[in-house]
RONU-551770 format. One record per residue (C-alpha): x, y, z; residue in one letter; residue number from 1; chain. Coordinates in steps of 0.2 Angstrom, whole numbers, always signed. Each point is the difference from the previous one (the first is absolute). Last residue first. Layout:
<sites>
     xx     yy     zz  fifi  lumpa  marvex
      X      Y      Z     A    NUM       A
...
</sites>
This chain:
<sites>
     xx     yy     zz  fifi  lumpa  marvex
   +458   +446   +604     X    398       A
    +11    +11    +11     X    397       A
     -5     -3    +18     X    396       A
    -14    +13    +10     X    395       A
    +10    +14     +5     X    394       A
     -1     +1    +20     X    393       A
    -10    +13    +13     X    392       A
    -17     +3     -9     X    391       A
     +1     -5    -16     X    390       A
     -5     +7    -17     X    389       A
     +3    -11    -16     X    388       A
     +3     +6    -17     X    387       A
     -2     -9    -13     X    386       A
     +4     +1    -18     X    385       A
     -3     -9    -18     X    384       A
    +11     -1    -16     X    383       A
     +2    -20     +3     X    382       A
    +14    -14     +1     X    381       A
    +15    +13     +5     X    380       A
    -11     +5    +16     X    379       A
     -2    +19     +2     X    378       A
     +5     +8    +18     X    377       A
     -9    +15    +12     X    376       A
     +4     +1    +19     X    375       A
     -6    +13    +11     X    374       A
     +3     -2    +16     X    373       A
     -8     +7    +14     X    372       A
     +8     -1    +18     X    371       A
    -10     +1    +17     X    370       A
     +9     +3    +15     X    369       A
    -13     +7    +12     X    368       A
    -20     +0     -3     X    367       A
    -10     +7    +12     X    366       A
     +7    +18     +2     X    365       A
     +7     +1    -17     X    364       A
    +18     -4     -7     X    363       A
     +8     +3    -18     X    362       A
    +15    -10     -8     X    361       A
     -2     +0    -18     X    360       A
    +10    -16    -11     X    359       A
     -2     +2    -19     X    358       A
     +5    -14     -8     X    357       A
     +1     -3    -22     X    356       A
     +1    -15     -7     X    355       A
     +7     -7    -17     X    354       A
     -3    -14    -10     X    353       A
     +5     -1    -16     X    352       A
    -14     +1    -17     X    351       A
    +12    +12     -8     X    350       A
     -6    +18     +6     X    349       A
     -5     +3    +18     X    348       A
    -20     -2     +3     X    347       A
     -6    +17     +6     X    346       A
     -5     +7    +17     X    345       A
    -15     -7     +7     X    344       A
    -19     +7     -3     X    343       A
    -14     -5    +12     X    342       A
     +7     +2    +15     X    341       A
     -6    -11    +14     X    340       A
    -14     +1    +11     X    339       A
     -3     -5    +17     X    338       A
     -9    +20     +6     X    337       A
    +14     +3    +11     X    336       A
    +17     -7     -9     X    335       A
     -8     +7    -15     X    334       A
     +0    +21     +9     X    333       A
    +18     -4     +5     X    332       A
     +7     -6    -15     X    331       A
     -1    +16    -10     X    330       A
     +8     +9    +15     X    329       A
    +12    -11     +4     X    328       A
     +7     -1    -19     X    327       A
     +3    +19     -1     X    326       A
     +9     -1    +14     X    325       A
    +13    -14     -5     X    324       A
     +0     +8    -17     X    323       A
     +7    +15     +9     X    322       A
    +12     -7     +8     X    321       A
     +7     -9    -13     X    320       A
     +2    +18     -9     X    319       A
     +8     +6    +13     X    318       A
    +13    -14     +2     X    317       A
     +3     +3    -20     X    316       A
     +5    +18     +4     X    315       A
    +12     -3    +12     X    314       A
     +8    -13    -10     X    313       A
     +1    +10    -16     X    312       A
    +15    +10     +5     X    311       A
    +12    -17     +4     X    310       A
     -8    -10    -17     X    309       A
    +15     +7    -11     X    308       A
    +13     -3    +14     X    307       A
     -5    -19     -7     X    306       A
    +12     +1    -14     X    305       A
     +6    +20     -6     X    304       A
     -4    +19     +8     X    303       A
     +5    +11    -13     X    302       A
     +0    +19     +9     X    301       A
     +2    +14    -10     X    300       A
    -17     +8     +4     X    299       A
     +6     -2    +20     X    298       A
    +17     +8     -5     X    297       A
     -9    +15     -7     X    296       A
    +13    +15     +4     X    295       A
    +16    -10     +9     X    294       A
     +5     +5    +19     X    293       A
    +18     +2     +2     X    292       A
     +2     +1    +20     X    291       A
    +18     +7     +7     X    290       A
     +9     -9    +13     X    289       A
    +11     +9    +11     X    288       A
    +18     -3     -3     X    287       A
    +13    -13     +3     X    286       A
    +17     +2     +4     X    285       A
    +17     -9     +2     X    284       A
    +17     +3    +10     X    283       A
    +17     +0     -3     X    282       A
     +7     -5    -17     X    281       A
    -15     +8     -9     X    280       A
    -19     -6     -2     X    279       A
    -17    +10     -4     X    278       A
    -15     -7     +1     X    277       A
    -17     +5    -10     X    276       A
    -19     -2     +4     X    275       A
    -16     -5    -11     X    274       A
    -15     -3     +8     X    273       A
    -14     -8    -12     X    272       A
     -6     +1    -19     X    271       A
    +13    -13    -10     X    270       A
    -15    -15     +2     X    269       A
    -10    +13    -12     X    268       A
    +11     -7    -14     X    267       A
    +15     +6    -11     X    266       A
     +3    +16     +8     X    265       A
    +17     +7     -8     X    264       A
    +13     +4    +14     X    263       A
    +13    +13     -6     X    262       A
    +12     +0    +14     X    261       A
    +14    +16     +6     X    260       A
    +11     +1    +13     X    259       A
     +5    +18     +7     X    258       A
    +17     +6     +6     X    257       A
    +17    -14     +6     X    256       A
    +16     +1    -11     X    255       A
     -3    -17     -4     X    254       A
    -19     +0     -1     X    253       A
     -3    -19     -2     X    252       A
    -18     -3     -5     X    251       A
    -14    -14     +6     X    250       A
    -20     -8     -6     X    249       A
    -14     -8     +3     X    248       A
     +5     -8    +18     X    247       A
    -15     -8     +8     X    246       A
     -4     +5    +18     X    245       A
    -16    +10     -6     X    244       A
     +7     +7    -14     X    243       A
    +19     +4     +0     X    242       A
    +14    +11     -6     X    241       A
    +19     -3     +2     X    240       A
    +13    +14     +3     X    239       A
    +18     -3     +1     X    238       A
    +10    +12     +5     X    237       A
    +21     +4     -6     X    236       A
     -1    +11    +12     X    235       A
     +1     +8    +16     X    234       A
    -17     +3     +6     X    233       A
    -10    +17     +0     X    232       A
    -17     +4     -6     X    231       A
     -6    -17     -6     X    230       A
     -8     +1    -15     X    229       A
    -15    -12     -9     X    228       A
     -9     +5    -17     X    227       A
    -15    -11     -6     X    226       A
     -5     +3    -17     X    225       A
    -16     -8     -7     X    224       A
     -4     -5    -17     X    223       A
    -19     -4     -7     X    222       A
     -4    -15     -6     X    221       A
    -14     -6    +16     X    220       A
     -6    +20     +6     X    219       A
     +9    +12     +7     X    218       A
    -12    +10    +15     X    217       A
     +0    +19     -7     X    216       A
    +12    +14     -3     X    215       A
    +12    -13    -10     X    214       A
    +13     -8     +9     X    213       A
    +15     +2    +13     X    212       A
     +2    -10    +17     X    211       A
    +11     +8    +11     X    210       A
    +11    -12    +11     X    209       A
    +10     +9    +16     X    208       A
    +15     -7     +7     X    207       A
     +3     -1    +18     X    206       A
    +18     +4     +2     X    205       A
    +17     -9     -6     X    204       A
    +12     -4    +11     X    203       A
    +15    +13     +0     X    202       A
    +16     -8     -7     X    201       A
    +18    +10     +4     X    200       A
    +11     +1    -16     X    199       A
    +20     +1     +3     X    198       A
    +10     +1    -13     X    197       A
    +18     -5     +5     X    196       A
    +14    +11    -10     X    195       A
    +19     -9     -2     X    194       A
     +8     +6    +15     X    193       A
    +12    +15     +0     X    192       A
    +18     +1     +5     X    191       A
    +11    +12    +10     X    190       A
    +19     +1     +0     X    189       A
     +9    +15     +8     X    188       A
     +3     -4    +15     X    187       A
     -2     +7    +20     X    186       A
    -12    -15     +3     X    185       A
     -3    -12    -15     X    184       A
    -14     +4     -9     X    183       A
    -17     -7     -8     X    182       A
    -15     +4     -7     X    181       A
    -18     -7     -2     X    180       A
     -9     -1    -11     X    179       A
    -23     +2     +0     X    178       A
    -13     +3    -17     X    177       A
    -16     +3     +5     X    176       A
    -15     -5    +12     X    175       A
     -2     +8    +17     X    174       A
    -17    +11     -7     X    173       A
     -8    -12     +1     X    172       A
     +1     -3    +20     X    171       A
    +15    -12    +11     X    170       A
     -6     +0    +17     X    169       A
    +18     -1     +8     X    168       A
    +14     +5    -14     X    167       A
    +20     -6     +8     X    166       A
    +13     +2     -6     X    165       A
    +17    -11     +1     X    164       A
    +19     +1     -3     X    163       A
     +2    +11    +16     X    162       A
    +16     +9     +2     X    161       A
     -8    +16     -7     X    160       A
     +3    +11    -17     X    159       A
    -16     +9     -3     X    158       A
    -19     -7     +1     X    157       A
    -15     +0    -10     X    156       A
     +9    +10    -15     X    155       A
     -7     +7    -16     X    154       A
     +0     -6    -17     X    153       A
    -16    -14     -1     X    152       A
     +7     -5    +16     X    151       A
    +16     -2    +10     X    150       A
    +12     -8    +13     X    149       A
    +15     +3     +9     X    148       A
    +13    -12     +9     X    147       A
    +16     +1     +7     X    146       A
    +15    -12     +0     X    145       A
    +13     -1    +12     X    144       A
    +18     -5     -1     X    143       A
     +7    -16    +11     X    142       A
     -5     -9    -13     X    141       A
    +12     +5    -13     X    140       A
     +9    -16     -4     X    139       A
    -15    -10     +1     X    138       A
     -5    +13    -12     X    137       A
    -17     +7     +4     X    136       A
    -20     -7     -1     X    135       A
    -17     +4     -8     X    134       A
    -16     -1     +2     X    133       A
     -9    +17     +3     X    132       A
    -18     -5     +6     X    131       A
    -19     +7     -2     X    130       A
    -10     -6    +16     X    129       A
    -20     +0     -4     X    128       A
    -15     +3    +13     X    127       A
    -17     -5     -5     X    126       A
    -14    +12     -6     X    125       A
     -2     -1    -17     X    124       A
     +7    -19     -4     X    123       A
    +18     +0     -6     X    122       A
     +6     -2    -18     X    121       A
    +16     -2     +2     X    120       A
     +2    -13    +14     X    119       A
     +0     -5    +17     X    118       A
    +13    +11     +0     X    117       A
     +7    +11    -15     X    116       A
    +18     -2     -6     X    115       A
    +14    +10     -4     X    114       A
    +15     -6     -8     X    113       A
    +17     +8     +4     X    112       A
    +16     +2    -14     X    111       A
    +12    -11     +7     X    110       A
    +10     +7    +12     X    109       A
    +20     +6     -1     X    108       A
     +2     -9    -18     X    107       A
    +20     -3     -3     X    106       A
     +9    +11     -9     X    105       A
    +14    -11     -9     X    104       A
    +14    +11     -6     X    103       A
    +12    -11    -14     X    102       A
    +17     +8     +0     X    101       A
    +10     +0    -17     X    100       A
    +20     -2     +2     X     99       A
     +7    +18     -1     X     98       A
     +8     +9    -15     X     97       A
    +14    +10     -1     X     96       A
     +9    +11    -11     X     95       A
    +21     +4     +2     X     94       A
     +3    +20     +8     X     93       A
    +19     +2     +1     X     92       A
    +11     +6    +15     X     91       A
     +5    -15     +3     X     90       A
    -15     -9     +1     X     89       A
    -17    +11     +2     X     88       A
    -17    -10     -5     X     87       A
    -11     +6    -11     X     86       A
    -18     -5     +2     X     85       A
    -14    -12     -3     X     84       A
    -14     -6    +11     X     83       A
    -12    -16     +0     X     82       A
    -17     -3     +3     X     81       A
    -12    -14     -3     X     80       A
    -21     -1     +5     X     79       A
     -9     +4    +13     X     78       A
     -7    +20     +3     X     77       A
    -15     -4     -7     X     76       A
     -5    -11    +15     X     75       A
     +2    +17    +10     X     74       A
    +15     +7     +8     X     73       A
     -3    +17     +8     X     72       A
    +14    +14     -9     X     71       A
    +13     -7    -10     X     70       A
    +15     +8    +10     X     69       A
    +15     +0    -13     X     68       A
    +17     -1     +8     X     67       A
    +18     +5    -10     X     66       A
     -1    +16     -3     X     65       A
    +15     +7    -10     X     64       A
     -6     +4    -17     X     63       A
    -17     -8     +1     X     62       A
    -13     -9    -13     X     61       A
    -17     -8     +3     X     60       A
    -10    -13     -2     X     59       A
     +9     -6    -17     X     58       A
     -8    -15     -8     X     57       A
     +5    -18     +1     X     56       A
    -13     -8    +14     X     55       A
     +5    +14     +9     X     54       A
    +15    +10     -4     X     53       A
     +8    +13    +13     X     52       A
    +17    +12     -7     X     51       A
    +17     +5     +9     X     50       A
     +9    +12    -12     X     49       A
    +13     +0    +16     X     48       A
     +5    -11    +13     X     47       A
    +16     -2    +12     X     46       A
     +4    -15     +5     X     45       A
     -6     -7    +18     X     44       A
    +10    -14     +0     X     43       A
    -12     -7    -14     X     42       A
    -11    +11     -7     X     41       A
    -19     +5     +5     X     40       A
    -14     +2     -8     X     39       A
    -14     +4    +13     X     38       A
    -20     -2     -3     X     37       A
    -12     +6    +15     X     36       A
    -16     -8     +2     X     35       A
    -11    +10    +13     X     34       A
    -12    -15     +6     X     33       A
    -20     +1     -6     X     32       A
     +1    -18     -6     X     31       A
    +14    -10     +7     X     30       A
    +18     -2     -6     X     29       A
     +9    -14    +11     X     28       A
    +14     +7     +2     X     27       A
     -3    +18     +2     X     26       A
     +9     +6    -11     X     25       A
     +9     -2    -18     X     24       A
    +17     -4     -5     X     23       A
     +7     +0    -17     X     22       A
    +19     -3     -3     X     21       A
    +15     +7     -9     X     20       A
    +18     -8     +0     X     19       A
     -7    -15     -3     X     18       A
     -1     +0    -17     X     17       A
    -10     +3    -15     X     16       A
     +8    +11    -15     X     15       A
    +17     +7     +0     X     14       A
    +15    -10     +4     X     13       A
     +5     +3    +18     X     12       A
    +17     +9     +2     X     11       A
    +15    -12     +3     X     10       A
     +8     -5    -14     X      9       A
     -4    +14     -9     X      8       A
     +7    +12    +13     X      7       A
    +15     -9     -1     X      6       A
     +2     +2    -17     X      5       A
     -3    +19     +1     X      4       A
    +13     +0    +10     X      3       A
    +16    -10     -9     X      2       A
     -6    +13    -14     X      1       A
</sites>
């Protein structure tokens, strides 16, 4: 009895107490190290029915072995541990458990970013660097990490010490979706960058304009359709249409292809070189005129104001001319035998006065310079007419 008292008073009580205790290695954790658990009693006490929690649930359970290897830490490997077992005192197995460890696993490398220089969406032809950013453990820096790098699935270049790639000329067919990967040397963490899509722009070519209408010349109300494409060109593409140098008309054609513009002829002033342009981030195009020419556009023509008189000038002149002739040659045969006329043209309406001249230039032989004037007038005081001949001057007005 005197015994089993003493063992009471000196055994540990059961439940927690330092007589077990939770160690866990390396120290610092980082990712990708073999983490290795080890419940341990104090002095070296012999251990049985020795089971590993985390975070409160059993890891795993073990008659006699006191070490659990947890394989490559990873960040999911954080978190609380502790161990219980039965501890042997005096020939008597007494229940154990060990104060809770926290495991910190700290982040080797953050995950790397790739990046494309100058930029994502290269021009066609210049060279782009893709890069593998990213940096290790102060703690770990005398490790070494390597590089690889991929496309659309498959990859550009294995596991290498260089963080960077280069693409000289980059074409079309370049664009797509690029990571990256990295490792530490010798280990067993890699990480993948976030995908960068890169797209390369190709200027736009000469578009060509096609000019859509009925099988003859359209006419003022009719509908014409004017289509523009540019063969190749990254898009989004802009197209705008013209006549002359006066824009009529644009589309945006996101995804690049044909624009379209139903132009409706509202005057004959809409005949006349029409051309299109096409536009993208890069470079610009224009096309080769096309001429719309409109069926009857002289017909339709509504000349207004004093453009009215412009097509009967020429024929006015003429008829002046004319007269002028036709009054020499009844002059002529008066001026020799020193008569006059006997009829004159007609009094004008009203009683005013009005005159008409008729001024012939006509040179002989013997007789240079002369000028005949004609000159008829009715006084306001009388219904009668004169008309005087002269040689050389117009007599006064009486």
């Amino acid at each position: 009895m005197l015994l089993w008292m003493a063992v009471l008073l000196f055994v540990p009580c059961v439940g927690k107490t330092d007589w077990l205790y939770l160690k866990a290695w390396p120290n610092p954790v980082f990712e990708g190290d073999a983490l290795t658990l080890r419940c341990q009693g104090r002095k070296n006490v012999s251990l049985s029915q020795v089971k590993f929690y985390k975070d409160g649930k059993v890891l795993r359970f073990s008659k006699g072995k006191q070490t659990l290897s947890m394989g490559a830490a990873t960040v999911q490997s954080c978190g609380q541990y502790h161990c219980t077992g039965q501890v042997m005192y005096i020939s008597q197995p007494f229940a154990q458990t060990s104060e809770a460890a926290m495991v910190q696993v700290q982040e080797l490398f953050p995950p790397p970013v790739l990046s494309a220089i100058p930029s994502p969406e290269p021009r066609e032809g210049s060279l782009v660097t893709l890069r593998c950013q990213t940096k290790l453990h102060p703690l770990r820096s005398a490790s070494r990490l390597l590089f690889s790098f991929h496309k659309d699935g498959r990859t550009l270049q294995d596991r290498g010490p260089h963080p960077e790639l280069y693409i000289p000329g980059v074409k079309g067919g370049d664009s797509g979706l690029y990571w990256c990967e990295a490792a530490p040397e010798g280990g067993q963490v890699q990480k993948q960058s976030p995908q960068l899509e890169v797209r390369v722009q190709a200027p736009v070519s000469r578009p060509v304009l096609t000019l859509h209408h009925g099988p003859t010349d359209p006419a003022v109300g009719d509908v014409v359709q004017l289509l523009c494409e540019a063969q190749r060109g990254s898009p989004p593409i802009r197209y705008s249409f013209y006549l002359d140098e006066k824009i009529v008309g644009n589309h945006s054609a996101p995804c690049g292809g044909i624009a379209s513009l139903l132009f409706p002829v509202k005057s004959e002033h809409d005949g006349g070189n029409y051309s299109c342009e096409a536009e993208n981030s890069i470079s610009r195009e224009r096309s080769e005129p096309k001429k719309l020419s409109l069926k009857g556009s002289q017909a339709l023509s509504t000349p207004t104001g004093s453009n009215r008189l412009v097509p009967w000038l020429p024929a006015s002149l003429l008829g002046m001319m004319v007269i002028a002739a036709a009054l020499l040659v009844y002059l002529r045969p008066w001026r020799k035998a020193g008569h006059l006329p006997s009829q004159l043209p007609p009094i004008a309406p009203g009683g005013e006065q009005c005159a008409l001249y008729a001024n012939v230039h006509h040179q002989e032989e013997e007789d240079e310079g002369v000028v005949y004037s004609v000159a008829r007038g009715t006084s306001r005081r009388s219904a009668g007419h004169f008309c005087h001949l002269c040689r050389g001057e117009m007599p006064a007005a009486q």
